[in-house]
C-alpha beads as a LAMMPS data file, in Angstrom:
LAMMPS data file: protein, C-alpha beads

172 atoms
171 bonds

1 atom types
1 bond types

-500.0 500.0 xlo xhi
-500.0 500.0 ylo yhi
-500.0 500.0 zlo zhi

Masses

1 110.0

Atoms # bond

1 1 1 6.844 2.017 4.897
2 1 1 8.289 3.452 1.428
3 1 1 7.422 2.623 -2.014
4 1 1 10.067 -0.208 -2.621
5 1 1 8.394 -2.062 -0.060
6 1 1 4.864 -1.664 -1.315
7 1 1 6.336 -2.947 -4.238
8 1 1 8.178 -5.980 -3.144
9 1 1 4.616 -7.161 -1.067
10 1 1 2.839 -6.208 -4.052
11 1 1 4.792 -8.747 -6.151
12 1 1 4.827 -11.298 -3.665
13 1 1 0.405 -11.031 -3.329
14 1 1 0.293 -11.491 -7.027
15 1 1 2.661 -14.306 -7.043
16 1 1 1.055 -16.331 -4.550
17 1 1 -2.609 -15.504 -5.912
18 1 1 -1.175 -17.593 -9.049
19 1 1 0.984 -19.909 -7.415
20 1 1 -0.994 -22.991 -6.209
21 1 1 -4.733 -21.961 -6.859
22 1 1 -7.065 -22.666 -9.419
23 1 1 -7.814 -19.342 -11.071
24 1 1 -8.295 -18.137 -14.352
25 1 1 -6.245 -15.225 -14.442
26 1 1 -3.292 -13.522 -16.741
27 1 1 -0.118 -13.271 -14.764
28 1 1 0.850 -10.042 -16.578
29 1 1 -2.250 -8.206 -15.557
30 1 1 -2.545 -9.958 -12.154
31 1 1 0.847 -8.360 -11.875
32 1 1 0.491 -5.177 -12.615
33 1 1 -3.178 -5.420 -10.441
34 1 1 -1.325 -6.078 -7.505
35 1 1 0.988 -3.518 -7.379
36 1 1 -0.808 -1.038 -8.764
37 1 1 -3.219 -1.753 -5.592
38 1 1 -0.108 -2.238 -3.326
39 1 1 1.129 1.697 -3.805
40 1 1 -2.083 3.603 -5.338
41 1 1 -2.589 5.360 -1.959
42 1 1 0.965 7.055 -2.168
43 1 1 0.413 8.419 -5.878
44 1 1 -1.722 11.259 -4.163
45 1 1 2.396 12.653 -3.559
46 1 1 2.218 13.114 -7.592
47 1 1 -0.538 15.341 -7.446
48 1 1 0.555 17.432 -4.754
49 1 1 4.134 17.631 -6.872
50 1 1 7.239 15.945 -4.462
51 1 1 8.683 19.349 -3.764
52 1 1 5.981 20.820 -2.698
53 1 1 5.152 17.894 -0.506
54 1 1 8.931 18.132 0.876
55 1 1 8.842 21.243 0.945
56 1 1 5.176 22.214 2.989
57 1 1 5.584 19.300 4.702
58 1 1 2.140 17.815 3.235
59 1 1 0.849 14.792 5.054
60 1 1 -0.570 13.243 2.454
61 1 1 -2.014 10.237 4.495
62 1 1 -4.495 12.828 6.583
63 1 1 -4.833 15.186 3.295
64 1 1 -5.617 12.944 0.615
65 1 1 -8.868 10.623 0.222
66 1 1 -6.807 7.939 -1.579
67 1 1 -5.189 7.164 2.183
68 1 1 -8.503 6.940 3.755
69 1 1 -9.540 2.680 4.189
70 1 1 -13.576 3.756 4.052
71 1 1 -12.846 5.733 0.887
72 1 1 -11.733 2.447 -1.047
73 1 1 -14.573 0.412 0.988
74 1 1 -17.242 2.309 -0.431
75 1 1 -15.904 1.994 -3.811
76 1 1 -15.771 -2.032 -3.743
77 1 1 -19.239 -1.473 -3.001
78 1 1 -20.320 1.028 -5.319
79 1 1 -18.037 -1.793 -7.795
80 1 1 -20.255 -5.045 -6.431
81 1 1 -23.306 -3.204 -6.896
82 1 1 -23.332 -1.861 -9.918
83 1 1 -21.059 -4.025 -12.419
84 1 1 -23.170 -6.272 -14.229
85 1 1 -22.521 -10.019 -12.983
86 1 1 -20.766 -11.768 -16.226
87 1 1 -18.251 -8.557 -15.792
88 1 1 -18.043 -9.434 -12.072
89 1 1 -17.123 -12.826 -12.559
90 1 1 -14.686 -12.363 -14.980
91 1 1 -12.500 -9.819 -12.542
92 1 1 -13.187 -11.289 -9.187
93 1 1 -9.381 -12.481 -9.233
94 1 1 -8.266 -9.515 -9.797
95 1 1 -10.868 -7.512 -7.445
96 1 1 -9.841 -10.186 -4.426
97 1 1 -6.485 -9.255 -5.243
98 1 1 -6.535 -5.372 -5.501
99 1 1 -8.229 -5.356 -1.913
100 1 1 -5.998 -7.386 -0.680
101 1 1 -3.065 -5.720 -1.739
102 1 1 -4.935 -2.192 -0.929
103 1 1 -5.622 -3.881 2.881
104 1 1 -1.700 -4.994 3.209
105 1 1 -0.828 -1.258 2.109
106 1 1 -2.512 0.067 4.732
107 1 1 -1.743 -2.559 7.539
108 1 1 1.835 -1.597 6.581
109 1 1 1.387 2.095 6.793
110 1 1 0.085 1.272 10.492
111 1 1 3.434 0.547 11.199
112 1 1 4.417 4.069 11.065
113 1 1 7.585 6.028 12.273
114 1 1 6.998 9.617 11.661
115 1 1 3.071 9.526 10.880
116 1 1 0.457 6.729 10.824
117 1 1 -2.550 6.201 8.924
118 1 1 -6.042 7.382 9.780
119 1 1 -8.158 4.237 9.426
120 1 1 -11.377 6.327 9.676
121 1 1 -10.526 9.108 7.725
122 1 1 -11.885 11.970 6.400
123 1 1 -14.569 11.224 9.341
124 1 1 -11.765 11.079 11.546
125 1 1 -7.918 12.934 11.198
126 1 1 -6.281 11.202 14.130
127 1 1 -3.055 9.105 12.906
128 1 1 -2.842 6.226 14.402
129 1 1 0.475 3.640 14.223
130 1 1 1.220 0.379 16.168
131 1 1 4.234 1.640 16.786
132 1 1 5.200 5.173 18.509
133 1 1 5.797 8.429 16.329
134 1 1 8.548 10.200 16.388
135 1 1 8.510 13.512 15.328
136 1 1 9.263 14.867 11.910
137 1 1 12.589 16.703 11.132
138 1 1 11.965 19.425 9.464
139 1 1 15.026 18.892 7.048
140 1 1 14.592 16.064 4.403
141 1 1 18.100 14.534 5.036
142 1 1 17.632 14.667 8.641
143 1 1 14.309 12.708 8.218
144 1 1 16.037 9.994 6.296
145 1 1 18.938 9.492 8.180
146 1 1 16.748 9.519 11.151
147 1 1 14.561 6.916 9.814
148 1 1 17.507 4.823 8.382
149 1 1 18.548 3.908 12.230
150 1 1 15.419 3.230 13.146
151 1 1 13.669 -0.557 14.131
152 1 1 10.663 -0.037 11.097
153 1 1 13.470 0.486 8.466
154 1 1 15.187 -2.640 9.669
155 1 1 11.854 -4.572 9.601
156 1 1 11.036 -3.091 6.127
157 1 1 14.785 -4.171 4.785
158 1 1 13.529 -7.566 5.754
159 1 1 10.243 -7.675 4.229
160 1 1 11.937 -6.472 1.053
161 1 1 14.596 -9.363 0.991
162 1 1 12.003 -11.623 2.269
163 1 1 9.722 -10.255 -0.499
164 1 1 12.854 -11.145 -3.244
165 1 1 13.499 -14.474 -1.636
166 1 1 9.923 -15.508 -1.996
167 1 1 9.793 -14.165 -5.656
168 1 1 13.012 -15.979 -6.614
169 1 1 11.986 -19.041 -5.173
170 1 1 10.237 -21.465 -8.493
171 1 1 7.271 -23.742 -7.192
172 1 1 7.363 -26.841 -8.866

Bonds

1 1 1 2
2 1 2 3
3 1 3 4
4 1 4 5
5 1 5 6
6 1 6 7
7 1 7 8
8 1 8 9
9 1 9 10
10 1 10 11
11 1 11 12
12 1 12 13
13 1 13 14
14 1 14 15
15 1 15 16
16 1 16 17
17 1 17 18
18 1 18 19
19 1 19 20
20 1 20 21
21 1 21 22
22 1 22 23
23 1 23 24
24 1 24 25
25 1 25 26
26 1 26 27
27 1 27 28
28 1 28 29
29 1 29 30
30 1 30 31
31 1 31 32
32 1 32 33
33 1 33 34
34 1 34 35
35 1 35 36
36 1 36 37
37 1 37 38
38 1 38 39
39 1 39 40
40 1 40 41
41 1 41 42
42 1 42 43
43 1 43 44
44 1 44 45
45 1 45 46
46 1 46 47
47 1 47 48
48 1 48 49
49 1 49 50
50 1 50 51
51 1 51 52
52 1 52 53
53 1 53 54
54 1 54 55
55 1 55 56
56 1 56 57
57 1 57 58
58 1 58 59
59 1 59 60
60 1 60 61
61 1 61 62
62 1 62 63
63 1 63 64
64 1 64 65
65 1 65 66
66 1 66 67
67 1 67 68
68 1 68 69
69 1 69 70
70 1 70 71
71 1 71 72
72 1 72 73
73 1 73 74
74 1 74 75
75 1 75 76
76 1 76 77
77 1 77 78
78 1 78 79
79 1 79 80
80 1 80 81
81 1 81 82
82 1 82 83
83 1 83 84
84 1 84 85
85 1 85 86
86 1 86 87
87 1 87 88
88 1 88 89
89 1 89 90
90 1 90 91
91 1 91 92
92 1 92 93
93 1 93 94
94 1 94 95
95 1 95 96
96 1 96 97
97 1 97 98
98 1 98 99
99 1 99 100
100 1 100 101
101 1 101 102
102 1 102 103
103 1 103 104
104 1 104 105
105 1 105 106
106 1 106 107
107 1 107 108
108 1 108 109
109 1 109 110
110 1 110 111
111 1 111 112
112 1 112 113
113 1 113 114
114 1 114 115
115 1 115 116
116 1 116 117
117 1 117 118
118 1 118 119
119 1 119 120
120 1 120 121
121 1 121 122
122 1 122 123
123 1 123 124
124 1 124 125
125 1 125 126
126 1 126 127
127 1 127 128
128 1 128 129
129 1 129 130
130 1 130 131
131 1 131 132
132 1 132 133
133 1 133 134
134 1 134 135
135 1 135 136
136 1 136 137
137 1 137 138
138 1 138 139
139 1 139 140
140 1 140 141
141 1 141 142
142 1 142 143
143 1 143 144
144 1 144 145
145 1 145 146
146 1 146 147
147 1 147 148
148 1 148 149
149 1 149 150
150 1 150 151
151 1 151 152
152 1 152 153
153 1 153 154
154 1 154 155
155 1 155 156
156 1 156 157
157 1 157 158
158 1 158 159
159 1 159 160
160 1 160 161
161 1 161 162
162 1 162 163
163 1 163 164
164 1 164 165
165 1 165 166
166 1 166 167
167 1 167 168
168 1 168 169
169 1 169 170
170 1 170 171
171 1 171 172
């Protein structure tokens, strides 16, 4: 799935964490929580500079340790045990949130066209996606154009106007 995606489910998690429950949170920074979460696997591409990831045709999701589920596991552990408890309580909204968002990115990533996600990575490099890979152009138009006609992009043009539906919609 791309970025604008990420995005639009990232915007949709924070609006329904404040929508209907009972928690003390600020919208602004359960916001910006949630989609921070939502796409901070993909901003390994920044550090490996977009051309050269275009260009070397970096997989960032089997190179990076910010793709890698167990890496953000074990530091939501490493949070719970060593944040004092007053400091705890006063984030849990926003901790509940950044996992989940962090969990959705990944289940969405599973959904893969041209590579999947390694779920026990850096243990484990094999990409795995629920649906079948297709192989990578080596040309970046090719590759979007390619990916354009495909079932996944059509899913993810629905979760985005899903997404903006949901987000327009006011709760009484």
């Amino acid at each position: 799935m791309t970025t604008l995606s990420h995005i639009a489910v990232g915007a949709v998690i924070a609006k329904a964490a404040l929508s209907g429950n009972n928690i003390q949170a600020d919208p602004l920074t359960m916001y910006a929580v949630a989609l921070l979460f939502s796409n901070i696997p993909d901003i390994d591409v920044f550090f490996f500079g977009i051309r050269r990831t275009i260009r070397e045709n970096l997989n960032h999701r089997i190179q990076s340790f910010l793709h890698f589920p167990l890496f953000w596991l074990v530091i939501m552990i490493l949070f719970e045990l060593l944040t004092p408890q007053r400091i705890q309580q006063q984030v849990r909204p926003y901790e509940i949130v950044a996992l989940f968002s962090l969990g959705v990115h990944f289940l969405m990533d599973t959904f893969g066209y041209h590579r999947g996600i390694c779920w026990f990575g850096p243990f484990v490099k094999k990409q795995f996606s629920i649906t079948r890979l297709v192989t990578e152009p080596k040309h970046s138009v090719i590759m979007v154009l390619d990916y354009s006609r495909s079932a996944i992009f059509k899913v993810e043009l629905l979760l985005i106007s899903g997404s903006l539906l949901f987000l327009l919609i006011k709760r009484g």
